[in-house]
C-alpha positions as CSV (number, residue, x, y, z in Angstrom):
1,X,23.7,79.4,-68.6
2,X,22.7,78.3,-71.9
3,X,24.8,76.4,-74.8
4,X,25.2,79.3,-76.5
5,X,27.5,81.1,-73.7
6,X,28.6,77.9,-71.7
7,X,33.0,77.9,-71.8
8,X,32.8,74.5,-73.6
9,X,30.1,74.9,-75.6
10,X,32.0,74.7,-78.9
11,X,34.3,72.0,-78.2
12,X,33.5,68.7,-80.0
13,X,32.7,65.8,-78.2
14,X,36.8,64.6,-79.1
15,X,37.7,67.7,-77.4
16,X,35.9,67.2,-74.1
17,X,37.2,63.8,-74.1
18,X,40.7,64.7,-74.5
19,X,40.2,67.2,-72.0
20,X,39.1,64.4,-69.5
21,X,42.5,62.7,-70.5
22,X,44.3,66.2,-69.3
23,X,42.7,65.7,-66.1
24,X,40.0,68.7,-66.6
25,X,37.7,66.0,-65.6
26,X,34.6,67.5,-64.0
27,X,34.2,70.8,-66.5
28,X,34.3,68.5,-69.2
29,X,32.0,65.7,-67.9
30,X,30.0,68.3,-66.8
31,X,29.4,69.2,-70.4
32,X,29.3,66.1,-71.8
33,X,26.3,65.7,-69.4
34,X,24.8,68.8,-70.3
35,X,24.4,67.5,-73.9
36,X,23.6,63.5,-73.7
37,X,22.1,64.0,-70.3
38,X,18.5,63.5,-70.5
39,X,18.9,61.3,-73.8
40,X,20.6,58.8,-72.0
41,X,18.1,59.1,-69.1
42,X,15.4,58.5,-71.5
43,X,17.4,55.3,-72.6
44,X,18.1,54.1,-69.4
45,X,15.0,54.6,-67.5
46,X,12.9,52.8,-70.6
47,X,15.4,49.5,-69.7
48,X,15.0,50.0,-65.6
49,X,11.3,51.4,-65.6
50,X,12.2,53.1,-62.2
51,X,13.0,56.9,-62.4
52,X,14.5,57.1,-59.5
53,X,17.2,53.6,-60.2
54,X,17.5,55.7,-63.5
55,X,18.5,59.2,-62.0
56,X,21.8,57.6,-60.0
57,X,22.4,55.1,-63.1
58,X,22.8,58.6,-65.2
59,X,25.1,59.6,-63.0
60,X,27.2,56.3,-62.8
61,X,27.2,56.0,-66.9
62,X,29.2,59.8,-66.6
63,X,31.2,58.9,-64.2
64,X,32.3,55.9,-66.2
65,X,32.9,57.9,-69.1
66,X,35.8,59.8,-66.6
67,X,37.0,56.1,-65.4
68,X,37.2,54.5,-69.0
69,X,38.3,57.9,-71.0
70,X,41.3,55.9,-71.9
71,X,39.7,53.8,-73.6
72,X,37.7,55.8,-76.4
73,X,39.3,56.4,-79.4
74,X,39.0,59.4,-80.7
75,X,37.8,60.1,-84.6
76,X,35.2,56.9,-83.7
77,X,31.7,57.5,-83.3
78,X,31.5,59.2,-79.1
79,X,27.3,58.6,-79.0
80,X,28.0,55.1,-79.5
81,X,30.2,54.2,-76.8
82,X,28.5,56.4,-74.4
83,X,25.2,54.7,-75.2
84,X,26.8,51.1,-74.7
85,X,28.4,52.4,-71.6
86,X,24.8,53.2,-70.5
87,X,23.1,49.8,-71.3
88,X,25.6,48.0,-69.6
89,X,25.3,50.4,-66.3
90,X,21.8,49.7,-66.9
91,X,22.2,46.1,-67.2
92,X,24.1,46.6,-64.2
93,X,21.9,48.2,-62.0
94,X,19.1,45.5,-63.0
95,X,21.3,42.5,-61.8
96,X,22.2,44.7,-58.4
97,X,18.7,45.0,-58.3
98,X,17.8,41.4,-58.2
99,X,20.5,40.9,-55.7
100,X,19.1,43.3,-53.3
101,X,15.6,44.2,-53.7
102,X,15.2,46.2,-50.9
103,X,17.4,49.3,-49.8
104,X,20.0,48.7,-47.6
105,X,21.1,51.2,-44.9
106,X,24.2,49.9,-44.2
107,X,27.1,47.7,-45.6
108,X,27.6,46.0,-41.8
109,X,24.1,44.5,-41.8
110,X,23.9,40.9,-42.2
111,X,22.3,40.6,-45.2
112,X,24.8,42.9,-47.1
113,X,27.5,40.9,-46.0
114,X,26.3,38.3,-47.0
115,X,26.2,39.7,-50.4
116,X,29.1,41.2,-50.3
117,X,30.9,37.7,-49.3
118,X,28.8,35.6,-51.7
119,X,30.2,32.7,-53.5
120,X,34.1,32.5,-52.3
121,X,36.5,30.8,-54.8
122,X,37.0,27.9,-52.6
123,X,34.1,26.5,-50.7
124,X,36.3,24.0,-48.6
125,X,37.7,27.5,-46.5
126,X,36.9,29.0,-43.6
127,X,34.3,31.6,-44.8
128,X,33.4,33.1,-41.3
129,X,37.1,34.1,-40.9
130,X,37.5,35.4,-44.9
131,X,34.2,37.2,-44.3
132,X,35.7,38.8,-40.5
133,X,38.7,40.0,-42.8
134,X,37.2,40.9,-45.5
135,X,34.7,43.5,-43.4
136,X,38.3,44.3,-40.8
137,X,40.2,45.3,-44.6
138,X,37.1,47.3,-45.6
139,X,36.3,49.2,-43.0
140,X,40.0,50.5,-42.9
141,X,39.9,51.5,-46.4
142,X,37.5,53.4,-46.6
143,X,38.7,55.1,-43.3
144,X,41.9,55.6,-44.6
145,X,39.5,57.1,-48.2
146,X,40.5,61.2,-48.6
147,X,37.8,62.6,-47.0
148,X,36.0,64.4,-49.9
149,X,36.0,60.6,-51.2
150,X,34.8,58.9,-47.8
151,X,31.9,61.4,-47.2
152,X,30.0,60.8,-50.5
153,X,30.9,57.4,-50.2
154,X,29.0,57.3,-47.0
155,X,26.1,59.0,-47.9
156,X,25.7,57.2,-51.2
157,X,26.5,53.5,-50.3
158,X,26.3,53.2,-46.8
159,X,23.2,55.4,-46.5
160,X,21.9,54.3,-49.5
161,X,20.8,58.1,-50.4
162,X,20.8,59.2,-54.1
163,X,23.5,61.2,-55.8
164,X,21.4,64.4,-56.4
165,X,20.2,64.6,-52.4
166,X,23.8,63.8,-51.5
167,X,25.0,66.8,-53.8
168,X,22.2,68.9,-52.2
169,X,23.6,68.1,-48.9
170,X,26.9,68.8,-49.8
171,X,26.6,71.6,-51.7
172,X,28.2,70.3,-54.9
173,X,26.9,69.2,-58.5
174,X,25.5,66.0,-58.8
175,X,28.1,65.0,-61.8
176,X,30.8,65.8,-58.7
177,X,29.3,63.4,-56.4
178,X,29.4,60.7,-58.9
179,X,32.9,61.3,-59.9
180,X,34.0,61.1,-56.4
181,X,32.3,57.8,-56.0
182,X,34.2,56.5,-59.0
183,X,37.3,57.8,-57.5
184,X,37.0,56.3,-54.0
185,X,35.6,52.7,-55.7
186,X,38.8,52.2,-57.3
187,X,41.1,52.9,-54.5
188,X,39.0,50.5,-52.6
189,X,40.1,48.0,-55.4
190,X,43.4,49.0,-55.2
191,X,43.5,48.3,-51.5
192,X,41.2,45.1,-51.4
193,X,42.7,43.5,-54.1
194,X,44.3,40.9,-52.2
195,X,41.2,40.1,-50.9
196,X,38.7,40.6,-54.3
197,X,41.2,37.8,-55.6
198,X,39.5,35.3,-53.3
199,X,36.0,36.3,-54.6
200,X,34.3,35.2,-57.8
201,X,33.1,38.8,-58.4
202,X,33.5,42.0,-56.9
203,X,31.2,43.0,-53.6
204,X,28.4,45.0,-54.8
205,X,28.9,48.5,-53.6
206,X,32.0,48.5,-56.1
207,X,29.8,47.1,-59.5
């Protein structure tokens, strides 16, 4: 389908946005990546220098711009704050990077816990036992995650697999994938807040 005959086409980039904001989330993303899509992975990939880190960081900017709607104002200039949404998800994905410079297959390996668990608020407490509850409170939520949420969610960050093969497995769009990511990331916060209190930054599988 080209621009010419896609169903949003001729809205305005305002329009889409407010449509996010009416909860017609994935059409309108959708089109928004349809139009910016390959100009933001031009921008993103010459900051990563990694197609593949740049293919899943795309993905993650558009999802954002579904998480943070609320925070455009509309009239203001959209390319803009799309294009700083993308250099800090770029920014982002280079400090992740340095974190972790190798692929992990699983978040109950060592090493990601580790990670995960770095630098608790208070050194002077137990951190074996904050780390045993920490994993014990994750592990339930994302059990208890809806299971379109929980599937992609294992495929993309316990897996480790990109968002376009995990859409290919699934049968879905890519943009769909990353939206559900989003989704599932931030009732993960909602139920490990108690616990992401007691760290001095969120684990990395939510960044």
């Amino acid at each position: 389908m080209d621009a010419t005959t896609h169903p949003l086409a001729l809205h305005t980039d305002d329009d889409l946005m407010q449509l996010v904001e009416a909860g017609d989330a994935e059409g309108a993303v959708a089109e928004l990546q349809r139009r910016y899509g390959k100009r933001i992975h031009n921008f993103v990939r010459g900051l990563l220098r990694d197609d593949h880190l740049a293919q899943d960081a795309v993905q993650e900017v558009f999802a954002k711009v579904f998480l943070k709607s609320h925070l455009y104002a509309s009239g203001t200039n959209f390319r803009a704050w799309l294009f700083e949404i993308a250099r800090n998800q770029a920014l982002s994905t280079l400090r992740s990077r340095r974190r972790s410079p190798r692929p992990v297959s699983s978040l109950n390996q060592l090493e990601q816990e580790n990670d995960l668990l770095e630098s608790v608020a208070d050194p002077s407490e137990n951190r074996g036992l904050e780390e045993q509850e920490f994993m014990e409170a994750f592990a339930t939520a994302v059990a208890d995650l809806p299971d379109h949420y929980r599937e992609v969610f294992e495929i993309c960050v316990r897996q480790g697999k990109p968002y376009d093969a995990a859409a290919k497995q699934l049968g879905i769009p890519t943009g769909t994938v990353a939206i559900r990511i989003m989704r599932g990331r931030k009732r993960l916060f909602q139920a490990l807040s108690r616990h992401l209190d007691r760290l001095r930054r969120p684990p990395a599988c939510f960044q």
